[in-house]
N, C-alpha and C positions, 0 to 999 in steps of 0.2 A: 559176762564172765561165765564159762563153761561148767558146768560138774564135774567132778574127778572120773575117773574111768574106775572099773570095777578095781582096775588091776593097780591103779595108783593108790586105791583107799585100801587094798590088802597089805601092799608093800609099808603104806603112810602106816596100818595099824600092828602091824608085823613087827616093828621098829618101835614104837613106842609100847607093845604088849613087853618087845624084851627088853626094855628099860626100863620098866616096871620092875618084869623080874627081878631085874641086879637088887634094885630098889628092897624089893622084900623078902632076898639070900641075905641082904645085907642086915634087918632086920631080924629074922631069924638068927643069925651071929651075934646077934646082941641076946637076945633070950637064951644064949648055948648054956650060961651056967645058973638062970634064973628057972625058966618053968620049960621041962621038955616038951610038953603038951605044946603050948605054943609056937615053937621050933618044928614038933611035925605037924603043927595044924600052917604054919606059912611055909615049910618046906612042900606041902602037898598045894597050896596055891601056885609056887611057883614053876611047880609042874605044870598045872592045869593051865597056866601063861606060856607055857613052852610048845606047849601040845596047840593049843589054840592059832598061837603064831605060828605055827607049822599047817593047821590045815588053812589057816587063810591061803599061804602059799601053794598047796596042795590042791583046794577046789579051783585055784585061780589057774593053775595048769590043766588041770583037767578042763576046766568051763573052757578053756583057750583049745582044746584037742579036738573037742568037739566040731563039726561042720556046723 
């Protein structure tokens, strides 16, 4: 059995970094009317899961432009 290619393991963690996300927007809407602290400490996760899954796709295009 093969290893994944670079590009399958970004796409593979691409997809389950923003499943994740959902995962802990969805969280955070639970803390809405408990501790706001909370709410921006997992609303700033869920960026930082956004951002992430965005440059895996990002180096993966670039690493691909390259000769």
């Amino acid at each position: 059995m093969s290893a994944p290619t670079k590009k399958q393991l970004a796409s593979r963690h691409m997809r389950r970094l923003r499943t994740m996300r959902e995962q802990v927007v969805d969280m955070a809407r639970q803390w809405e009317d408990v501790d706001k602290y909370a709410v921006n400490v997992l609303e700033d996760l869920a960026e930082a899961m956004d951002s992430t899954a965005s440059n895996l796709l990002d180096d993966d295009a670039v690493q691909g432009a390259m000769p």
